[in-house]
N, C-alpha and C positions, 0 to 999 in steps of 0.2 A: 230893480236897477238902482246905480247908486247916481243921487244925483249930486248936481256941484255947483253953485252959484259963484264961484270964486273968490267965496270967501269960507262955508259952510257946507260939508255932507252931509246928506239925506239921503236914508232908505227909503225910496216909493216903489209904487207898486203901479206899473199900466191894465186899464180895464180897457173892453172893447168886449161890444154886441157884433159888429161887423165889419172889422178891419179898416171903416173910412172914418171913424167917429172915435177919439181915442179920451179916455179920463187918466191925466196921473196923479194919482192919492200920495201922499206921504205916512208911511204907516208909525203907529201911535205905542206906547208904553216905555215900561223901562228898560225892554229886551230888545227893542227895537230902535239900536243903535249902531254906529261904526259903518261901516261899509265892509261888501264881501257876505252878502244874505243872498239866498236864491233857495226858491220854494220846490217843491218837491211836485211832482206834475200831477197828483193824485192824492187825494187825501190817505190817511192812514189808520188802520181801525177807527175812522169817523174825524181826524181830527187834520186840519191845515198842521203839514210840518215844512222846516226851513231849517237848511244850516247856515251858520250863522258865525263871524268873527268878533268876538267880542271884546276881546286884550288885545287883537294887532300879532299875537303868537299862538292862537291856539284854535281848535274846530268846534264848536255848538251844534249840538242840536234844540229847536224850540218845536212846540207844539199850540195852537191854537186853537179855537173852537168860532174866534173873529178873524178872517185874514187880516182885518186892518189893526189890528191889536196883538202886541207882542209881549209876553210879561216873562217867563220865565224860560231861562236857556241852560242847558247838561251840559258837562264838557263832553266831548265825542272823541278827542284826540288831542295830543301834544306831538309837539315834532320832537321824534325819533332818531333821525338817521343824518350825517354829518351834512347831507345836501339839502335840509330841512331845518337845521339847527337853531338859525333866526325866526324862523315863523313859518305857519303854513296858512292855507287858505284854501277856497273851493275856487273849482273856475267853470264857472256855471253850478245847473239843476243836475240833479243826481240822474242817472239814465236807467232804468227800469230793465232789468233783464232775467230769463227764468231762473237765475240763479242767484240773484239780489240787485239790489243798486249801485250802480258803477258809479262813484265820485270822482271824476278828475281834481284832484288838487294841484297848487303852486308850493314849490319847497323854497326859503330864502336862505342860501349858504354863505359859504365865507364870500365875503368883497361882493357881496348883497346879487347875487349869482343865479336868477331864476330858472327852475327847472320845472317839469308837470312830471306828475305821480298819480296815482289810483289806487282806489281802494272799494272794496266790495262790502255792502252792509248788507245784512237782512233785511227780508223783506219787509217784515211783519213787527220788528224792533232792530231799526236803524242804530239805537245805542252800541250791537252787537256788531261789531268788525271783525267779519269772515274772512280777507283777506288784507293785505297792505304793500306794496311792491317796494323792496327792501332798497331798491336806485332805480333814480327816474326812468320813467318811460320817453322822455323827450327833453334832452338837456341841451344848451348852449353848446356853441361851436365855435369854432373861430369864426365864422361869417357873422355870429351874433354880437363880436368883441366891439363893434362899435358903429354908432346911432344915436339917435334921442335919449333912449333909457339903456346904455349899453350892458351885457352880461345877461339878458334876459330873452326869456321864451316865454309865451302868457298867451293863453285862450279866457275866452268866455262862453265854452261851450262846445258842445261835440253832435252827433246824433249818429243812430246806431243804425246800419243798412243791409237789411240783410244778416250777414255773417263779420259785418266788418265794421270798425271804429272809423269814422269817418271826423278827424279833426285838424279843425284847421288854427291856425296858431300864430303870432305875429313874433319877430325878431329883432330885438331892440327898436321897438316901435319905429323901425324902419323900412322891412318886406313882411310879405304873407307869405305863408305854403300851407301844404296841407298834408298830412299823412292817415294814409289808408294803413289799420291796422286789424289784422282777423282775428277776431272773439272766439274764445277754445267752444268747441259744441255741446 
């Protein structure tokens, strides 16, 4: 998670043996920076992976062998597409599916205009982007035009039920909803 003393951002990381006893670590190296890091639910041929935002405009992937310890990040993607243009980001852990890992990202467009996108990696080498959806899966509306952070739609995660996307999502950090969306078979 990212943390924020109100002055300074920190990646840490929550540990827990049993849900009532909670440790949060601050995790350690030179790749272990920025905010917009979220670990991967399962290791990958052996090793702790995370994507990671390291410029503020583009996507990382890191690999570890310490989860507390970050040193070296790949780039995994640049934004692409005009509703992405200023930057992009993850919004949450990648979700595990038999057909790879479902990343929900954030695209940041003109007049800083959030939207969520997806993109599907390999299972087995994450670097390999199988799929990418060419315009958002969940863009602003006029009910998003204004709020706290106006123009924006922004999740921190999804989970998968069944046959279906189940994500919930906030709107100009003003309301929540939720959208039920069915994953092809």
């Amino acid at each position: 998670y990212t943390a924020y003393d109100g002055r300074v951002i920190l990646p840490q990381l929550i540990e827990t043996a049993d849900f009532t006893h909670f440790k949060m670590i601050t995790l350690n190296g030179s790749a272990a920076s920025n905010k917009g890091m979220a670990l991967f639910p399962r290791r990958i041929n052996g090793h702790y992976a995370m994507i990671s935002r390291q410029d503020n405009e583009n996507l990382f992937l890191m690999y570890s062998d310490n989860i507390h310890f970050w040193h070296e990040a790949e780039l995994l993607m640049k934004p692409s597409y005009p509703w992405e243009f200023v930057q992009i980001g993850n919004c949450g852990s990648p979700l595990e599916t038999e057909r790879g890992w479902l990343l929900l990202t954030h695209g940041v467009g003109p007049l800083r205009q959030y939207s969520i996108g997806a993109v599907l990696l390999d299972k087995d080498d994450p670097l390999k982007v199988i799929g990418r959806l060419r315009t958002p899966l969940i863009s602003w509306k006029q009910d998003c035009r204004y709020g706290y952070v106006p123009n924006v739609v922004y999740t921190c995660g999804a989970i998968i039920q069944g046959d279906m996307l189940v994500l919930p999502y906030a709107m100009s950090d003003q309301r929540i909803t939720i959208s039920l969306i069915p994953l092809p078979g």
